[in-house]
C-alpha positions in Angstrom: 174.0 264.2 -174.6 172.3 265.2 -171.4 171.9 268.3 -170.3 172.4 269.0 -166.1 173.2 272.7 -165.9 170.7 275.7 -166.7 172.2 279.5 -167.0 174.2 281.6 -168.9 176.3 283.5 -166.1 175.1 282.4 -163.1 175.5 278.7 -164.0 174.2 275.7 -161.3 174.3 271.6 -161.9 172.5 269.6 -160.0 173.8 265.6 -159.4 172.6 262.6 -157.8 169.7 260.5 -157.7 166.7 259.7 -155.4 168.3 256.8 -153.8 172.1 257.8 -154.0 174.3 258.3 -151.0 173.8 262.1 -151.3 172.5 264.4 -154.5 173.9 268.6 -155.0 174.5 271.3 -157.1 177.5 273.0 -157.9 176.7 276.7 -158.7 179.1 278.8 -160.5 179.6 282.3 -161.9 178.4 283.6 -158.5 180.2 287.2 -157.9 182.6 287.1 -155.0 182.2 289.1 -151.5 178.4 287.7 -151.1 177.7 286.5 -147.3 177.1 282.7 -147.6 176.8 279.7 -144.9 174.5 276.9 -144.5 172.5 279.2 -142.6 171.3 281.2 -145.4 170.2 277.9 -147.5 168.6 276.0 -144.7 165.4 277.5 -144.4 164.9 276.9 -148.1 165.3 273.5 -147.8 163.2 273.3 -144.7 160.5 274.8 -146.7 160.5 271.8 -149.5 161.9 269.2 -146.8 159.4 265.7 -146.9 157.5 264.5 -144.0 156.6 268.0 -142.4 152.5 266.6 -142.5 150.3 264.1 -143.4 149.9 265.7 -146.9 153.6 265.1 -148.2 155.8 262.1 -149.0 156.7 260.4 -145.2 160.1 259.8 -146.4 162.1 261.1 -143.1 165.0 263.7 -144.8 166.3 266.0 -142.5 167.8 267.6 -145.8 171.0 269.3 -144.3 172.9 271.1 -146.7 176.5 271.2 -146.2 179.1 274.0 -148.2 182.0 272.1 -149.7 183.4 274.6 -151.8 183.2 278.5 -153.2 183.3 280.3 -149.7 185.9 281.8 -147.4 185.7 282.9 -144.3 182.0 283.3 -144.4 181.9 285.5 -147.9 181.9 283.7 -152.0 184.8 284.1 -153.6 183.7 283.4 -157.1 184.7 280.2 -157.6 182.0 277.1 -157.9 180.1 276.9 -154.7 179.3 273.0 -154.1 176.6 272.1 -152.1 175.9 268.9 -150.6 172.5 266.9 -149.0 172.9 263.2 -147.9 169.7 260.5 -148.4 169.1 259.1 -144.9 165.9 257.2 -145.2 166.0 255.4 -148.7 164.2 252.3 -149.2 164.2 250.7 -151.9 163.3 247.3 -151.9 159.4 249.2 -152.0 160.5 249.4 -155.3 160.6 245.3 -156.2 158.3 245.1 -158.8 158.9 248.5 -160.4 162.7 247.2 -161.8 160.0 244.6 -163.8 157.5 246.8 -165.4 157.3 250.2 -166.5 155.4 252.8 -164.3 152.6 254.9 -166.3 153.1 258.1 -166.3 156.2 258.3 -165.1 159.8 257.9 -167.0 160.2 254.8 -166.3 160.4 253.6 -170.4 161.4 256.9 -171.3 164.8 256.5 -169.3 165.2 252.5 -170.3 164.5 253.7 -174.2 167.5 256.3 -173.9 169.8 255.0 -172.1 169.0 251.6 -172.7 169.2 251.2 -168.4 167.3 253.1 -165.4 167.6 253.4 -161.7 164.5 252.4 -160.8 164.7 253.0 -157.2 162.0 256.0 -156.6 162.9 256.8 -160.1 166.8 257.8 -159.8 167.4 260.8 -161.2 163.8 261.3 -162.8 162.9 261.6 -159.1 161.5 264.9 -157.6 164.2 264.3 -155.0 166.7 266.3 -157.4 164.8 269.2 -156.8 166.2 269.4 -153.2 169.7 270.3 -154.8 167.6 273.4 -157.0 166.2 274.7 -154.0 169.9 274.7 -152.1 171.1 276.8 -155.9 168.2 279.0 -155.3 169.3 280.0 -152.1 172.7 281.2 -153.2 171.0 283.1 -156.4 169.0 285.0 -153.7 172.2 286.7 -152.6 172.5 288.6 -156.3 169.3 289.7 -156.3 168.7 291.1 -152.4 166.6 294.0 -154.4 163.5 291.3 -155.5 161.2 289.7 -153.6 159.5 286.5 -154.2 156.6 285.1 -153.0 155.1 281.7 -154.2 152.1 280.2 -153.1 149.6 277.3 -154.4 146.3 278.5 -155.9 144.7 274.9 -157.1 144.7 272.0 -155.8 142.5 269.2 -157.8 140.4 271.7 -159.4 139.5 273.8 -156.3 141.3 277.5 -156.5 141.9 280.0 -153.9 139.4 282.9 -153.7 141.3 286.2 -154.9 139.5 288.4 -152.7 140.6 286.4 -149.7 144.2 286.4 -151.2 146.1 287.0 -147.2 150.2 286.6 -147.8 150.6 286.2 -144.4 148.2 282.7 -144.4 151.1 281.2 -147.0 153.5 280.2 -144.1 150.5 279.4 -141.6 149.4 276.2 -143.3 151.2 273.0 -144.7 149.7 273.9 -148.6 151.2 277.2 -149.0 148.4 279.1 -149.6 147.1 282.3 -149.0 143.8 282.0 -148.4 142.8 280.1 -145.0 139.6 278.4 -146.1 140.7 276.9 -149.2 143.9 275.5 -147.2 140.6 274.0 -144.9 139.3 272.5 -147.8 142.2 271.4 -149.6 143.1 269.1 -145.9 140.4 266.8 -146.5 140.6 267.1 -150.4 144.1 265.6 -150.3 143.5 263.3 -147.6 140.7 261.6 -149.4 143.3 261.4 -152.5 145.9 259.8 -149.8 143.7 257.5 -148.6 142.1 255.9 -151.8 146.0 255.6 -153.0 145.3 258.4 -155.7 146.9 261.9 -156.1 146.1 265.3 -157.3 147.5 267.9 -159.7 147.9 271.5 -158.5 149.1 275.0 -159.9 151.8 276.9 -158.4 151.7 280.9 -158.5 155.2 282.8 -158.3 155.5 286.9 -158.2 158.9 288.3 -158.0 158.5 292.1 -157.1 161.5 294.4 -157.0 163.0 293.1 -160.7 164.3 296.2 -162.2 163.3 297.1 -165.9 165.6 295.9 -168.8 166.4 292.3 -167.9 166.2 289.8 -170.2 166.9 289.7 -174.0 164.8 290.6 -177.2 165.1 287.0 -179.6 166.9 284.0 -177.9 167.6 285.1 -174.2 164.1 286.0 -173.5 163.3 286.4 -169.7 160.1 284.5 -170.2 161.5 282.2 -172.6 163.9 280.9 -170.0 161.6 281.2 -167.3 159.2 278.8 -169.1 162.1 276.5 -169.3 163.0 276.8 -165.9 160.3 276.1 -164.8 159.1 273.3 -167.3 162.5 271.7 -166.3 160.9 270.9 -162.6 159.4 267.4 -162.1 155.9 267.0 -163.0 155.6 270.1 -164.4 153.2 270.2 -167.6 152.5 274.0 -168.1 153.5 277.4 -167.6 152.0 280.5 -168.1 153.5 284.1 -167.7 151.0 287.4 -167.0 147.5 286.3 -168.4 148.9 283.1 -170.1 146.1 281.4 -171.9 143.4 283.5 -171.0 145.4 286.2 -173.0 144.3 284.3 -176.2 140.6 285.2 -175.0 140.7 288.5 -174.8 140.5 291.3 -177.3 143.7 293.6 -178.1 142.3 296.8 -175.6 142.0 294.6 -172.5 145.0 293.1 -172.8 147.2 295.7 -173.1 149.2 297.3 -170.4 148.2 301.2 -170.6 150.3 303.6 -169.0 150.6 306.9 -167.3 153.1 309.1 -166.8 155.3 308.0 -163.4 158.0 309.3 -160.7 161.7 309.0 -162.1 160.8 308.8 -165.6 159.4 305.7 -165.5 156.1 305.0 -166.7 153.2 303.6 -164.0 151.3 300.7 -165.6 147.9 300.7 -165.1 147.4 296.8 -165.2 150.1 293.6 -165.6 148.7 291.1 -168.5 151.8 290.7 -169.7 153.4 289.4 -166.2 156.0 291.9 -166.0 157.9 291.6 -169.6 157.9 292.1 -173.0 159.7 291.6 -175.8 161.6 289.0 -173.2 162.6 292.2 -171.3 161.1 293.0 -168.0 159.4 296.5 -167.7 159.9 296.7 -163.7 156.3 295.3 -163.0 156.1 292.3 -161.1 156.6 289.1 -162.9 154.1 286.6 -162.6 154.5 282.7 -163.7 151.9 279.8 -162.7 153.1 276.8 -162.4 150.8 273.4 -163.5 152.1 270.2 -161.1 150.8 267.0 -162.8 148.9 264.6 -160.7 151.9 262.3 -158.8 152.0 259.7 -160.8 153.4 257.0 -158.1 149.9 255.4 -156.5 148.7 252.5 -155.0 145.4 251.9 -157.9 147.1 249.3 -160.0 147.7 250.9 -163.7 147.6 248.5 -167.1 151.6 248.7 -167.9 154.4 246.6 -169.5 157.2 244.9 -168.2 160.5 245.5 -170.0 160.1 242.1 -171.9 156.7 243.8 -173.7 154.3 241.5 -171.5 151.1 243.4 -170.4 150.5 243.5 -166.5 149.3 245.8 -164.2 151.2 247.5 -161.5 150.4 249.5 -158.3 153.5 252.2 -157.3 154.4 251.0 -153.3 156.5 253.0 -151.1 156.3 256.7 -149.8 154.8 259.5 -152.2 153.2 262.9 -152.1 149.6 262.9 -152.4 149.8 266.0 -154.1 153.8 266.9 -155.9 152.7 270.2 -156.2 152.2 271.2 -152.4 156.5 270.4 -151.7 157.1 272.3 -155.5 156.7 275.5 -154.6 159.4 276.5 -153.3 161.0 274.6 -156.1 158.9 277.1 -157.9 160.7 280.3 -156.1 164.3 278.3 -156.4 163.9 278.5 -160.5 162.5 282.0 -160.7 165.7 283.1 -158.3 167.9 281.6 -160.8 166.6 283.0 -163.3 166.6 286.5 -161.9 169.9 286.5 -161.0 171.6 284.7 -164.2 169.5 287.6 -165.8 170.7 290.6 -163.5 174.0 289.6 -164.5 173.6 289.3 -168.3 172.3 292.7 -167.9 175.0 294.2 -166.2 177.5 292.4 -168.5 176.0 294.1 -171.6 175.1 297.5 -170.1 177.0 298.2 -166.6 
């Protein structure tokens, strides 16, 4: 069977396809009494919205989210919240050639050998599109956490990282990459134009830091807080990796610098000296701040004609037409800081569930 909703007590499903009259999520185990209107999702969406500059998709959605359910005079009432965003600018007849032939790299034949049928128009529901309707849930699992702060930012794009030392928050809302440092965000505008222009793409790695997230969240075997956060966030479109604290580079480093000493703190509470492990173990957070990075694949939609088949088994070659991101991972990070949000929250309330 397939599988459309993610979380335990804070539960969301997401519906609807790329080209579809509208796509959503219905989000439910949300506790009651929480201030909620379109107000408090909007910006969100704003944030992942296509066609805000020349280095995104130029599919024109004004992505308005509209509250059909789960609220009452402004508050939740702990029923399923349904949120809905129409498609305005679909076109699909760009996408001719791709009903014929499969396109590489993306699920194309993966969808046609499963179902044994596909939407091909922009991909249907393989299309990053659907990740409009996580960003609307994330927005809503923001209300259960008001304690944690998350901040998510792009630190690669095609091979070319941010400098740490020039790491400046405030740059992350100042340029159409996300990122915190203002010369790579320089360099990254003609590193994705040139990609846009010779009708390639590029891949790019997504940072996320939640800060606030109280110790003891998460579970020790098969609710792990980094366990389901690597799912979460593997769950996004064009998502190939994942790493939590230190991540691979862990498995190059010897057993003293990768630990996380400590030192007596205030309250009780121990002050950590360093964060390899990304702010949990044992799948339980310790009240550090949890870090994931995020690896976008290149888009896989481009103009440079690819070797493929056709559904009959005949070789051709195909070039993706219509409107695509030169670079997925620019518009996926506040996908990104949608998942960890859920995540949080469904956590928060597992907690409390087991231990008041």
């Amino acid at each position: 069977m397939s599988w459309n909703t993610f979380g335990r007590v804070l539960r969301f499903t997401t519906w609807g396809e790329s080209h579809g009259p509208a796509l959503g999520a219905v989000v439910d185990g949300c506790p009651p009494g929480l201030a909620l209107d379109e107000s408090a999702i909007q910006p969100f969406l704003d944030a992942r919205r296509p066609g805000t500059s020349k280095f995104t998709t130029q599919r024109k959605e004004p992505d308005q989210v509209r509250i059909l359910s789960g609220t009452f005079e402004g508050k939740t009432t702990g029923t399923p919240i349904s949120l809905m965003i129409e498609n305005v600018d679909q076109r699909s007849k760009a996408y001719s050639e791709v009903a014929k032939a499969y396109r590489p790299g993306h699920a194309d034949y993966a969808y046609d050998a499963k179902y044994g049928l596909r939407d091909y128009r922009g991909g249907g529901r393989s299309s990053a599109r659907e990740t409009a309707a996580r960003v609307a849930a994330g927005a809503v699992a923001r209300l259960v956490i008001p304690e944690v702060t998350i901040t998510a930012y792009v630190s690669e794009i095609g091979g070319d990282a941010i400098d740490r030392e020039a790491f400046d928050a405030a740059q992350i809302a100042q340029n159409p990459f996300f990122c915190p440092d203002a010369w790579a965000a320089k360099r990254w505008e003609k590193l994705v134009d040139d990609a846009r222009l010779a009708g390639s793409s590029l891949g790019a790695v997504v940072e996320c830091v939640a800060e606030g997230v109280a110790a003891g969240w998460g579970a020790p075997i098969y609710a792990k807080l980094d366990a389901d956060l690597a799912s979460a966030m593997m769950g996004i479109n064009a998502v190939k990796g994942v790493e939590i604290g230190e991540g691979m580079a862990a498995a190059r480093l010897r057993g003293e610098e990768n630990a996380d000493p400590m030192r007596p703190g205030a309250q009780g509470a121990p002050e950590f000296l360093a964060n390899h492990a990304g702010g949990v173990a044992g799948g339980i957070s310790t009240g550090q701040p949890v870090v994931v990075r995020v690896a976008f694949k290149p888009t896989s939609s481009i103009l440079i004609a690819q070797p493929t088949v056709t559904r009959e088994g005949e070789a051709t070659d195909l070039a993706t037409k219509g409107r695509h991101d030169p670079c997925v991972g620019i518009r996926g990070t506040p996908v990104v800081a949608a998942m960890m949000a859920l995540v949080l929250a469904d956590h928060k309330l597992l907690h409390r569930a087991q231990c008041g």
